[in-house]
C-alpha atoms as one frame of an Amber mdcrd trajectory, in Angstrom:
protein
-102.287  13.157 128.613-105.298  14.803 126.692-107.768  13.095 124.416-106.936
  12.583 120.708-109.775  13.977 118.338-109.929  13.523 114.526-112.385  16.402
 113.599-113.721  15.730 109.641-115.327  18.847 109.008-115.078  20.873 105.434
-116.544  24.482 106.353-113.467  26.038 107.516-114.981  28.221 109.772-116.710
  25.758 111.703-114.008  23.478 112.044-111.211  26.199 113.151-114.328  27.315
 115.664-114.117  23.444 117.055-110.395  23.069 117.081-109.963  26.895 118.715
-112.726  25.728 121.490-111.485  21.977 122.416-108.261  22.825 122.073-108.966
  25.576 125.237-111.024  22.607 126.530-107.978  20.325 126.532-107.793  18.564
 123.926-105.362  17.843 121.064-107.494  18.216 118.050-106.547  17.379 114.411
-108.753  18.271 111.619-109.211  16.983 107.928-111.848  18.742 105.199-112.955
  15.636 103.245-113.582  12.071 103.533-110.025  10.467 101.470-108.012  13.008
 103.782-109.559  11.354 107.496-108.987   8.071 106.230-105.660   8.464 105.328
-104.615  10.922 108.656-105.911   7.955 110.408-103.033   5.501 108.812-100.684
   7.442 111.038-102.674   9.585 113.700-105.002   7.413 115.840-107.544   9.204
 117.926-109.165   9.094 121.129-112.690   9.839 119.416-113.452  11.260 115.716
-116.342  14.287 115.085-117.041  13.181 111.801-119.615  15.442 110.079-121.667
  13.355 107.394-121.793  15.810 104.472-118.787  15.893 102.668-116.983  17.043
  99.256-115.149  14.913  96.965-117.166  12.418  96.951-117.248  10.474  99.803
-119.635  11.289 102.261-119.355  10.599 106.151-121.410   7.647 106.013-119.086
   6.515 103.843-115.909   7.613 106.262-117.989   5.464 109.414-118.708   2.105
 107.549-114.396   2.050 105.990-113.867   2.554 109.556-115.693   0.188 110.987
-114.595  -2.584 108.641-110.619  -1.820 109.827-109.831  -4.133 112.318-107.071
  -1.061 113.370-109.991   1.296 113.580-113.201  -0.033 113.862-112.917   0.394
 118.028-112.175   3.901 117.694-115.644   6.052 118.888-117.409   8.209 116.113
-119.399  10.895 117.153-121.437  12.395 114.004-121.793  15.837 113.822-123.691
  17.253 111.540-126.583  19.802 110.656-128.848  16.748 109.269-131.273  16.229
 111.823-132.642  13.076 109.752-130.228  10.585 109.888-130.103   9.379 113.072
-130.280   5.984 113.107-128.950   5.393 109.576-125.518   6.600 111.528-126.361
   4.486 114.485-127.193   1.669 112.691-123.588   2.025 110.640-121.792   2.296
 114.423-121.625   5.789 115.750-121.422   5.683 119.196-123.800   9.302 119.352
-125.280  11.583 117.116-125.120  15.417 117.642-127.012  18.197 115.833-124.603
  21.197 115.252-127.215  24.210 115.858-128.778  21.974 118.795-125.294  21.191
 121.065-123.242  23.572 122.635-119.924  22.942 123.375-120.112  22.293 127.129
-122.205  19.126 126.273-119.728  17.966 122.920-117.229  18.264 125.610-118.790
  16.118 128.036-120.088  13.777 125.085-116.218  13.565 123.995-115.117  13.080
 127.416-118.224  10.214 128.005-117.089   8.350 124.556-113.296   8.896 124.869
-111.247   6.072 126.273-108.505   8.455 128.286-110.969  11.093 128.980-109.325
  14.076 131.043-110.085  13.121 134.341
């Protein structure tokens, strides 16, 4: 069975880019555009590990996303990977309970792979 990822991500291209490319990688990858629509994709879809890029529209930034999750007893075990182009917030996301932090134009996707593959609890071994 592949690994479950919940990819928050609002530029369109970039996100269909990520789904296109770990979906050929193996993995069955959802996607949601803002904040309000992860958290409530994650009342009935529970990942593996969620990409969760920090900023966001409508209000609710990532940071935002990473401490609701961490305060649900349902989620809070789930792995959050931030993804993002901020190359400043490292430890604020750390310190909230990602498990990693990844800069978009410094990763390629042969190391988010293997980063999703470390962090995920079925992996695709």
């Amino acid at each position: 069975m592949s690994s479950k990822i919940l990819l928050v991500e609002d530029d369109k291209v970039l996100s269909q880019m990520y789904q296109d490319k770990l979906a050929h990688q193996g993995f069955d990858v959802v996607s949601a555009d803002t904040g309000s629509r992860a958290l409530t994709m994650l009342k009935s879809f529970k990942p593996d590990v969620i990409l969760l890029d920090i900023m966001l529209p409508g209000g609710m930034n990532g940071f935002d996303v990473l401490q609701i999750i961490k305060q649900d007893q349902k989620l809070k075990n789930i792995p959050v990977i931030i993804l993002t182009n901020l190359d400043t917030e490292k430890d604020t996301a750390l310190d909230l309970g990602a498990i990693d932090y990844v800069v978009k134009s410094e990763v390629v996707l042969s190391e988010l792979v293997k980063l999703i593959k470390k962090h995920s609890k079925k992996g695709l071994f």
